[in-house]
LUMBA-363681 format. One line per 2 residues: number of its first residue (from 1); for each residue y, z, x of C-alpha. Coordinates in steps of 0.1 Angstrom, whole numbers. Layout:
NUM	Y:Z:X; ... .
REM end
This chain:
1	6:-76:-252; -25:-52:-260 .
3	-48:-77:-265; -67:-94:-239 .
5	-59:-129:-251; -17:-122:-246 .
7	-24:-106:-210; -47:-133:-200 .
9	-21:-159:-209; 3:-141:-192 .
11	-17:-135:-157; -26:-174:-158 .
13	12:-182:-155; 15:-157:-124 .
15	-19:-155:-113; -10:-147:-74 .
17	10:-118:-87; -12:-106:-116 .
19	-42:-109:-94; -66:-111:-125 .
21	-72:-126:-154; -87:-98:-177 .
23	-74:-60:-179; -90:-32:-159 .
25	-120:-15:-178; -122:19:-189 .
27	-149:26:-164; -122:13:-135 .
29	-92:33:-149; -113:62:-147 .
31	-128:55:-114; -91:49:-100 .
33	-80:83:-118; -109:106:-112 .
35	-94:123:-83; -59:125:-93 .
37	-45:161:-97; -27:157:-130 .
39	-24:198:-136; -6:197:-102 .
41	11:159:-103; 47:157:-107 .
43	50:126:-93; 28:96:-95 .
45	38:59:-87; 18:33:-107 .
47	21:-6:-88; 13:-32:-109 .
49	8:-22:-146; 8:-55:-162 .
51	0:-43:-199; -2:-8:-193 .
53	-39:-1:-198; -38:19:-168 .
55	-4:34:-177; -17:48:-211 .
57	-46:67:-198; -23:80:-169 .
59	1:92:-196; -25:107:-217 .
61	-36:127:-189; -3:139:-173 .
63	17:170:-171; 48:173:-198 .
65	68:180:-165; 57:153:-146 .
67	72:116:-141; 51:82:-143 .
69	74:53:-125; 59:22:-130 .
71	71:-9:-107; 64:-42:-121 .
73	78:-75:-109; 64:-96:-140 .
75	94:-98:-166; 69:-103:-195 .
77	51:-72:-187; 82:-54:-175 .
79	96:-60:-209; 63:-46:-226 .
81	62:-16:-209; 95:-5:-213 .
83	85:-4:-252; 61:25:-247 .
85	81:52:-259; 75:83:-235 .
87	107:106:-218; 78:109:-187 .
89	80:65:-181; 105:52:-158 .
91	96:15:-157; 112:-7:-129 .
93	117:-46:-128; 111:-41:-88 .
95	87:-48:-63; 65:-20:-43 .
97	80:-29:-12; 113:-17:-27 .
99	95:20:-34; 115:44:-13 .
101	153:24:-19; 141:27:-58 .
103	132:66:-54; 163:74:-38 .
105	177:65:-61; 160:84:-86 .
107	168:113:-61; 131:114:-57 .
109	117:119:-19; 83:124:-23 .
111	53:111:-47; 18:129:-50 .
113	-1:100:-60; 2:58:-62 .
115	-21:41:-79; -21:4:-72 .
117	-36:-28:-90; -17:-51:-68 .
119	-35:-82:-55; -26:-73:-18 .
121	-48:-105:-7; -26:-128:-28 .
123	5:-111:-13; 21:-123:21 .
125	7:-99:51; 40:-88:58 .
127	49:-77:25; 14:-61:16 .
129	16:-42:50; 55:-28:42 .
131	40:-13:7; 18:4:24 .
133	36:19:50; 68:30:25 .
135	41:44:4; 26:66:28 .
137	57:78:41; 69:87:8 .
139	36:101:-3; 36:142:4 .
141	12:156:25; -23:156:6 .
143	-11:128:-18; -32:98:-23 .
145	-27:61:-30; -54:45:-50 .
147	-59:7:-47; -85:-15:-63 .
149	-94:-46:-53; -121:-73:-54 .
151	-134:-80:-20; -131:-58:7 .
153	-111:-83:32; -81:-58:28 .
155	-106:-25:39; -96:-29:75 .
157	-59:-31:70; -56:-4:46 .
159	-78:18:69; -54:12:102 .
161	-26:23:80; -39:57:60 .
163	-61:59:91; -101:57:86 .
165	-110:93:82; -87:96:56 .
167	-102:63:34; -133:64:8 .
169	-140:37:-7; -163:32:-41 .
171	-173:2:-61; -170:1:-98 .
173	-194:-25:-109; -183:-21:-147 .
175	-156:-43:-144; -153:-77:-149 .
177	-149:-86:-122; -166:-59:-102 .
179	-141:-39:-80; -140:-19:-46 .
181	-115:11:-51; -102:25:-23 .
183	-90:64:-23; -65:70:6 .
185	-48:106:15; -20:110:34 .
187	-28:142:61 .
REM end
């Protein structure tokens, strides 16, 4: 599932929950991870891992104390991540709406960072507006949740939930195809 050809096969079959049909490229991962804490980070949520390019790199970067937990909805890729063999990697067959029920029960109350690749324009308003919200409240104070997306028709949303000040927004234009990542911290 490393290759490009097995996840592009794979996102075809579910493109409205893969939300792309290529993985992230090394210039987005580091775009997305360039102002998380990892000396600090003992917490961080990953939405959406697909194959676990983005996964890697966070693991290569975080602390040996620290927890990665990984929700991914898509069996295929589900089943691929939980082959990367790491005591930090909790991978969950669950959606991001589910994020505090699924922490609780980890006994976890609190996350420093999220970073997201979930399409939130090809997810139902509702649903994309409930991951945010249980995010931010389980996201300490001075946490972040990192998103990228492709347009910016989500900006507005995501800005009226982490409230504006609080939002940065950059575009990676390495990436095929180019992407908008927004940078939110919880005050």
């Amino acid at each position: 599932m490393n290759n490009k050809r097995s996840f592009f096969k794979e996102a075809i079959k579910n493109i409205k929950t893969s939300g792309s049909l290529v993985p992230s490229s090394r210039h987005l991962i580091k775009t997305i991870l360039e102002d998380v804490d990892f000396n600090t980070a003992k917490v961080i949520v990953e939405f959406g891992p697909g194959n676990g390019i983005i996964t890697h790199q966070i693991l290569k970067k975080l602390n040996k104390n620290a927890v990665l937990i990984c929700f991914e909805v898509n069996l295929q890729f589900y089943e691929h991540l939980k082959q990367i063999d790491d005591d930090r990697l909790v991978v969950l067959n669950a959606s991001a709406e589910e994020i505090k029920t699924e922490l609780l029960k980890l006994n976890i109350t609190t996350i420093d960072y999220c970073v997201s690749s979930l399409p939130l324009t090809n997810i139902p308003n509702v649903i994309a507006k409930n991951i945010l919200i249980n995010t931010k409240e389980i996201l300490k104070n001075g946490g972040g949740f990192h998103q990228y997306q492709y347009t910016l028709s989500f900006f507005k949303k995501i800005k009226n939930i982490f409230d504006k000040e609080n939002v940065k927004i950059k575009f990676e234009a390495l990436n095929f195809p180019p992407a908008f990542v927004y940078k939110c911290k919880k005050i």
